[in-house]
N, C-alpha and C positions, 0 to 999 in steps of 0.2 A: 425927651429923647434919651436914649439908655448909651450909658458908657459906650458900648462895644459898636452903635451905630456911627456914633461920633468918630469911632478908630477909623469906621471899616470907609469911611467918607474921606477922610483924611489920609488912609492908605492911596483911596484911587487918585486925590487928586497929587500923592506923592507921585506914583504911576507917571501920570500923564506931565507933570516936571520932569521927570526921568527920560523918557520917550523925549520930551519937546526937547533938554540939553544935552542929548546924546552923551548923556555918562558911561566913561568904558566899563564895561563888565567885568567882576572880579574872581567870580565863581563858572566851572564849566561842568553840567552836570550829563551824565552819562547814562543812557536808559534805551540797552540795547545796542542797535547802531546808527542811534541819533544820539546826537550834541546839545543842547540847550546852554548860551552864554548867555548867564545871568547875572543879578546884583544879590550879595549873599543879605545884605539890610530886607530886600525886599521878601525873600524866605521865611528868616528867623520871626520875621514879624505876623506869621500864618500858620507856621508847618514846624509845629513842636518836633519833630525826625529831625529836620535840618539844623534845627536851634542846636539840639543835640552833639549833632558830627560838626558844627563847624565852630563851636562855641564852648559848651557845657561839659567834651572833651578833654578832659587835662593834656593827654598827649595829645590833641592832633594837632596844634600850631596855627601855621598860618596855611590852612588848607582851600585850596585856589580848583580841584575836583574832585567830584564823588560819584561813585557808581547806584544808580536806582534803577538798576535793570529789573528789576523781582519785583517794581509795585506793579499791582492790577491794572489791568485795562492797558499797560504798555505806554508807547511813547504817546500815544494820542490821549490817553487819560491824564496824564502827566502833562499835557500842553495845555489844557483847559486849566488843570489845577494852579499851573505857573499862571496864566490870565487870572484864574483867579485872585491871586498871591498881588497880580500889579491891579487889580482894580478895573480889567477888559472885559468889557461885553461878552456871553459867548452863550451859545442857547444849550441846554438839558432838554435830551428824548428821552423815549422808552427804550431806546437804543443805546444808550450812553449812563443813564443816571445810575443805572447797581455799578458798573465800572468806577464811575467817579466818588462812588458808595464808598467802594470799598477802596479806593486810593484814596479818599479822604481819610478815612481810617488809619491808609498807613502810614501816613504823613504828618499825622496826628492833627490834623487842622480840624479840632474840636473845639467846647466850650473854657475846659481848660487853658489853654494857649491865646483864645482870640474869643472872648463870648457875645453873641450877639451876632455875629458876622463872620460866622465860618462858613467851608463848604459844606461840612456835614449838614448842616441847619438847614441850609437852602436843597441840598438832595433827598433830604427827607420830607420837604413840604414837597418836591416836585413828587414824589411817590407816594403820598398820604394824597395830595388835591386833584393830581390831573393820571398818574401811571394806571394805579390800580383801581382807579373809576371805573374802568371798562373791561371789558373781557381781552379784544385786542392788547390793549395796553399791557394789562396782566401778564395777556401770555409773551409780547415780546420781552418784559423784562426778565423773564422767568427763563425766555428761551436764551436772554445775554448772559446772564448767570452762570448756563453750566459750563459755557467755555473759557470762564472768565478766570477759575483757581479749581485744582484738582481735589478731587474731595478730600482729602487726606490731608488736604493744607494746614494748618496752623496758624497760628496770633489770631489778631483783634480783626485783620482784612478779611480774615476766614468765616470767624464768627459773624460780621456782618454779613458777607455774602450768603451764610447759610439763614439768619435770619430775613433778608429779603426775600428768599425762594421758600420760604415757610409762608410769608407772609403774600406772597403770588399765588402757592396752590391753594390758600386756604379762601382767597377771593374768586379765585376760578374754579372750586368745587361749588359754592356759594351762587355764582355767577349762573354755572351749568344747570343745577338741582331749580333755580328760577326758570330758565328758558326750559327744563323740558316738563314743569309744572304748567307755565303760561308760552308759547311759543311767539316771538314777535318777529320772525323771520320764516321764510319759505327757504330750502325743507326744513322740518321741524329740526334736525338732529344735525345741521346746518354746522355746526360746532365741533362736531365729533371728527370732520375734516380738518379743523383749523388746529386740533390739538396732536392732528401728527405731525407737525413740524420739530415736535420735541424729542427731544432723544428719550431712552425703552426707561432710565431712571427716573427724568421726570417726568414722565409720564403716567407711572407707578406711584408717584408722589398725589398726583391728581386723581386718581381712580381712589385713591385711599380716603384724599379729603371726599370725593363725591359720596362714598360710601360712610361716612363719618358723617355725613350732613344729611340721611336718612334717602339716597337718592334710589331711583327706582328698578327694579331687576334687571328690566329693559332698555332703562338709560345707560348703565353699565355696560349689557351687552353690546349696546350700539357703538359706545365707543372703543372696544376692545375688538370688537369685527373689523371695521372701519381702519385700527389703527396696524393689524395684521396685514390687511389686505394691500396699503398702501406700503407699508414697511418690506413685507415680504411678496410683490406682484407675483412675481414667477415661481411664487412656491404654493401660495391658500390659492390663487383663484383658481379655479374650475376650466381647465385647459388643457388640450393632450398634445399638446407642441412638445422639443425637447429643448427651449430657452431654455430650462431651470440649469440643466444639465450643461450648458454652454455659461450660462452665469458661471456656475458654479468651478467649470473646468477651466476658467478665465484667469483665475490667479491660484486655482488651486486649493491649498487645505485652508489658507487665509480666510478667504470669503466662505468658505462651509464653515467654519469654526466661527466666525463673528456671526453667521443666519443662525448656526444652532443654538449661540445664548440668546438669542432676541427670542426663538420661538420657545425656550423653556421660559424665559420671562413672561411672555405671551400667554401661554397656559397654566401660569400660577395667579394670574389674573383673570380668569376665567369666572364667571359667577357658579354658585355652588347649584342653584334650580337646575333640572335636568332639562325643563322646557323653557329653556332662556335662550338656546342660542339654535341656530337652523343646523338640522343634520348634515347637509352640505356642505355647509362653514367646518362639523367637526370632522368629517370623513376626506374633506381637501389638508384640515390640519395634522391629522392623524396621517396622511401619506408624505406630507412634509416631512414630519420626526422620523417616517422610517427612510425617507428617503438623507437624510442628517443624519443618519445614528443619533438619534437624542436621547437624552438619558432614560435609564427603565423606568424610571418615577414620570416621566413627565408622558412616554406611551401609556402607562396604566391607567394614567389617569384620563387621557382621551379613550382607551378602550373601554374604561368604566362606564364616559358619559355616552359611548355610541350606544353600548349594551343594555343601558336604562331607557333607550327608547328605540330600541332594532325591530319591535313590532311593526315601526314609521318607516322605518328604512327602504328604498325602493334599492333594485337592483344595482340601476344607476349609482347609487351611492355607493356601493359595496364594490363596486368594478372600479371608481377612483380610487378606492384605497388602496386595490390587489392589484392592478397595475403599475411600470413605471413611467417616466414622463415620456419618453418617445412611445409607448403603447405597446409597445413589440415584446415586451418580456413581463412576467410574473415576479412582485415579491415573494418573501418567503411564506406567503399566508400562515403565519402563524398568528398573525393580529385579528384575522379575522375568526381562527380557530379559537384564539381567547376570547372574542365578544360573543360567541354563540354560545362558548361554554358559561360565560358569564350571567346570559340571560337565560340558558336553561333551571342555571341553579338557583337564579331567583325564583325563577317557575317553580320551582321543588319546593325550594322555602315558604311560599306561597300558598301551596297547594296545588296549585297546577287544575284546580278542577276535575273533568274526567281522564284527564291525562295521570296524573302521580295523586288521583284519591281524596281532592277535596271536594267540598261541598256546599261551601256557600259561596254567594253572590260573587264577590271578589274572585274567590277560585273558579268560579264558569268564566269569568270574563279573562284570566289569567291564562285560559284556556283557549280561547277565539285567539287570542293573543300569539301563544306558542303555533296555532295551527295557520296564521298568517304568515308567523316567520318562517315554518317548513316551507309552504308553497313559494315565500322569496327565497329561500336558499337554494330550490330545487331551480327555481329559474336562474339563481346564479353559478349555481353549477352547469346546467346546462350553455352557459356561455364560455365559461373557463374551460373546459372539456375540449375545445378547438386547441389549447397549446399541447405542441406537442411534446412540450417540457415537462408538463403535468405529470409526477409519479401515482402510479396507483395508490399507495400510503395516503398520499395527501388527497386526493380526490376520493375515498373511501371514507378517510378519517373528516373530512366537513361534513358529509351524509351522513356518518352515525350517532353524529352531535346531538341530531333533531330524535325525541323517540317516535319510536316504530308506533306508536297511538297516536300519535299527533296528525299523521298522514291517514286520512281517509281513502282519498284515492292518492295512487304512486303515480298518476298518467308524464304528470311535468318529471319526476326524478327519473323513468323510465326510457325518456328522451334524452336527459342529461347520459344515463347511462351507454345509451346507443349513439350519442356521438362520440361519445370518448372512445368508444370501439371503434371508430370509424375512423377517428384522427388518430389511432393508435394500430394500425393495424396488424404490426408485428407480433400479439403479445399470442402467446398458447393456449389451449384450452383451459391450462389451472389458473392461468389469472384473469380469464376471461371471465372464469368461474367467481372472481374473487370479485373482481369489479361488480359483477351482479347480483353478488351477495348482499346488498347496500339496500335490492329492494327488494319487494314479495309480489310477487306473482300474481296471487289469489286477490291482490287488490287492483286490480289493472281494471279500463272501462276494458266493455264487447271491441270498438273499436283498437285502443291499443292491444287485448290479448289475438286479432285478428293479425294487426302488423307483429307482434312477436311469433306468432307460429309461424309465422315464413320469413322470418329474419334470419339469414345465414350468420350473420355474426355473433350472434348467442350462442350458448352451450346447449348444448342437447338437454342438460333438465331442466333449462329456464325454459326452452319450447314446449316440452314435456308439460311442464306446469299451466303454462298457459291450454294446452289442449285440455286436458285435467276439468280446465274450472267450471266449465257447464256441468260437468258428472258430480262435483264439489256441490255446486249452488244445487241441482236437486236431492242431492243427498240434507241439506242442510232446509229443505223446506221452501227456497228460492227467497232465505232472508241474507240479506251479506252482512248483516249483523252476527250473523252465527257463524262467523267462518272460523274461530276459532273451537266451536261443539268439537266433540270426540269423534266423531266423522270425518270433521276437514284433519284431527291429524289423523285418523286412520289411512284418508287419502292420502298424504304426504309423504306418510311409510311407505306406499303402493307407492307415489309418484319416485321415489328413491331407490326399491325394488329396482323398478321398470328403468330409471337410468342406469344403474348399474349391469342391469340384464341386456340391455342397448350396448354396452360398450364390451360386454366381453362378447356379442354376438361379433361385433366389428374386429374385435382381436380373431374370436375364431376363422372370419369371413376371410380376413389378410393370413392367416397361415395356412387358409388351403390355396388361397390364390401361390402363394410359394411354393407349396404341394406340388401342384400341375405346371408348374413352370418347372422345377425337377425333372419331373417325369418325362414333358417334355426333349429339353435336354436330353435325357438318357434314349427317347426315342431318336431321336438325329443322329446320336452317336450308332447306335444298335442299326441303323438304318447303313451307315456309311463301309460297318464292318461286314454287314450283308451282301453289299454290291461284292467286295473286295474277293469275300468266298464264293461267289458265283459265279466271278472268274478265272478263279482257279480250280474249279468243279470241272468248267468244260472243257480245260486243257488237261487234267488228268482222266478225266471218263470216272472218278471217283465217285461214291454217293453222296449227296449231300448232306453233311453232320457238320456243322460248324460251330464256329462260338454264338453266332447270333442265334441259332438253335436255343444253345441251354440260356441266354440271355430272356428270350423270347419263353419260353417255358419257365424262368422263374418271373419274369413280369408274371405271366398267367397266373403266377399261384399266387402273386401280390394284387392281382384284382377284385374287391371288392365285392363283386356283383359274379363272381365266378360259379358259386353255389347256386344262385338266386334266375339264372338264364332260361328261360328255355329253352336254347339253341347251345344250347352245352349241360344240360340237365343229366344225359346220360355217356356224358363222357368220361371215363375213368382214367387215372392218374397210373397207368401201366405202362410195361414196356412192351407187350403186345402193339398196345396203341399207340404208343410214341413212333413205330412205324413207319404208322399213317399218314398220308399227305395229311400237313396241317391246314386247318380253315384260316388267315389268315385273317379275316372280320372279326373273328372273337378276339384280336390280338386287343390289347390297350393303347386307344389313340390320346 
């Protein structure tokens, strides 16, 4: 039997002499605000700290209390370690033993002071034989840990507790990397729920070891999905309630400032494959960060990974981003203005196929590619088009992202177009003009260029245009491949012509209608001065020469059609003739 078994036998059955003779207590120790009245014999013979302050001390004397508010684990760690100390029974969990870890540490009850029979000994066979056996196990000790000393802590109680939680993630990356190799549980990723109980650092500590231990793209993503979704319910999941916003307004900048570091933590965890995580997952997390102000590093980086796969993107997705959580209002879409421009430029860089000039494989399909995402943006324009908060800037500027090659037929963007007029009904002809400058005309089917000729809410040259495109396509051979030959622009110039010649017919149309609305006038008047002289004619017996005369005579000579009559052909402009009873029909009505 080893020295220090022989103490540690002979301590307890000290103990239980102590206990059966009710020896008064000489020392009262202070942890927190509990009291523990102890025997200082029983101490010094365990807990190198205490040997210290009540002995080894030159000033302290005869010291009868001491403060150990600041060990680990608090007064309940400190109860066990005193049973310890007299030789009492008392059981170690996965719950208790890093606490007691680390209070054994501070108390110095090492091999130093007491060998053979300290606490450190028996807390570290409890976490070597039965804690970190298991995954459970692992993670409770790992999850007692973080609230047990603030990282920043200091001494020997520090160092052990960081070693224990070294020594938890590296058995629970260990532990993970087996189960989603061999799975011996239903659901496979079964796991990936039990490790969000832990706070966003260690958490970050285990994603590290799993990827340190060669773990697989997919097992990573599962549990960084998993550990958002649960972390942040009312911000990732896929929902158009306004919870988030009721969370959020519930304590104010508090709870938005502690969501936004978890989700920048959350997205620096992110796996690097662009087809590792669901588009859903990143377009609910990308409206989180704008909906958090999160930092620009951490949008870019979810805008980068939407943009690497926006060819997938349904509409659906792009409408969680652009929206806020009660549904009723539009971000600033500029996020979504950055992921289109992001994907076009890849396209560029690419080749783009028949779009921007290349020509092999990669480039045709880089091409299907780009002409998928027009026809989704054209569909998500036409949804957005409904707010009436919508500036024309912003609804022009996502349309002219996609190029003009890309779009075969414009049928979808020509509907986004005509409802935005629709939900916008105030705007004038020039920005009606502007708005429908996004699309071309000459690519509409028979059907849409049917519904644009009798759409009152277009401009006169987009209907133009559209009447235009039968006389276009037999000019061009009836191929719509050619619409861009020297014909379709010759037509263009004509179709441009003929608006222009349409709108100063309408200016001239409106200045005569003001014309005769003058003349008018001046008729009522010349009328009313007429009556007036006719009765003063037949109360003097005078001839009739009045002013409506010369009024009535110089209308005559401002009529138009004066020359051209035949019922005044040969009437001369004399004062012979002026005379003459006037005809009164040739006047100007």
């Amino acid at each position: 039997m080893k020295p220090g078994s022989r103490i540690s036998a002979a301590m307890e059955r000290t103990g239980q002499w102590v206990f059966s003779k009710e020896i008064p207590t000489d020392v009262v120790v202070e942890v927190g605000e509990a009291n523990f009245s102890l025997h200082k014999f029983m101490l010094i013979a365990k807990s190198g700290y205490v040997r210290k302050l009540l002995i080894d001390t030159p000033s302290s004397g005869d010291v009868n209390r001491i403060d150990l508010s600041d060990i680990p684990g608090g007064p309940e760690a400190f109860e066990k370690a005193a049973k310890f100390c007299y030789g009492v029974n008392f059981e170690i969990t996965v719950h208790n033993v890093a606490a007691l870890r680390c209070a054994a540490e501070y108390l110095r009850m090492t091999d130093d002071y007491c060998e053979g029979g300290n606490l450190v000994e028996r807390a570290e066979e409890f976490l070597s034989c039965a804690a970190l056996s298991t995954f459970s196990g692992a993670l409770a000790v790992l999850k007692s840990c973080c609230d047990l000393l603030p990282d920043d802590a200091m001494g020997e109680e520090a160092a052990a507790k960081k070693k224990i939680m070294q020594r938890c993630v590296d058995a629970l990356g260990l532990k993970i990397c087996n189960e989603a190799n061999f799975p011996s549980r239903s659901p496979a990723d079964w796991w990936a729920a039990e490790l969000c109980a832990l706070p966003i650092a260690a958490f970050q500590r285990v994603v590290a070891a799993m990827k340190l231990r060669g773990a697989k793209t997919q097992t990573v993503a599962a549990a960084v999905i998993t550990y958002a979704e649960k972390s942040l319910p009312d911000l990732v999941r896929d929902h158009s309630g306004s919870s988030a916003a009721a969370v959020v307004g519930a304590d104010g900048g508090g709870v938005r400032k502690a969501q936004r570091a978890l989700l920048e933590s959350i997205v620096g965890l992110l796996p690097a494959e662009k087809a590792a995580l669901p588009i859903g997952f990143l377009c609910c997390l990308l409206r989180a960060a704008i909906f958090l102000n999160a930092s620009p590093a951490s949008k870019h980086d979810l805008e980068k990974r939407v943009a690497a796969v926006l060819e997938h993107v349904m509409v659906g997705d792009l409408l969680v981003l652009s929206f806020t959580y009660d549904g009723e209002r539009l971000f600033d879409l500029d996020s979504v203005r950055r992921i289109i421009a992001a994907f076009v430029d890849r396209e560029k860089t690419n080749g783009g196929g028949g779009v921007f000039g290349g020509s092999n494989a990669n480039a045709n399909a880089a091409s299907l590619a780009l002409q998928r995402v027009a026809k989704t943006i054209d569909a998500y324009l036409a949804e957005i088009a409904t707010d009436g908060d919508l500036s024309i800037s912003k609804f022009t500027g996502i349309a002219n992202l996609i190029p003009k090659s890309a779009r075969k037929v414009e049928d979808d963007l020509y509907r986004a177009v005509d409802i935005f007029l629709k939900a916008h009904p105030g705007l004038d002809e020039i920005e009606r003009e502007k708005v429908c400058s996004v699309m071309d005309p000459l690519k509409l089917s028979y059907e849409a260029r049917l519904h644009a000729s009798q759409n009152k809410r277009l401009p006169v040259q987009i209907v133009l245009h559209a009447l235009y495109y039968d006389q276009l396509k037999l000019r061009c051979g009836g191929d719509d491949d050619r619409l861009d030959s020297p014909n379709a622009l010759v037509t263009r110039h004509q179709i441009q012509a003929d608006s222009s010649l349409l709108k100063e017919n309408e200016a001239l149309r409106s200045e005569l209608n003001r014309m005769k609305m003058f003349v008018s006038d001046l008729q009522r008047s010349s009328n009313y001065q007429h009556g007036s002289s006719t009765a003063a004619a037949a109360t003097s017996g005078k001839k009739r020469h009045t002013l409506f005369s010369s009024m009535s005579k110089t209308l005559g000579k401002l009529n138009p059609f004066r020359h051209g009559s035949k019922d005044t052909s040969n009437i001369e402009d004399s004062v012979d003739q002026a005379a003459k009873p006037r005809r009164r029909r040739f006047s100007i009505s």
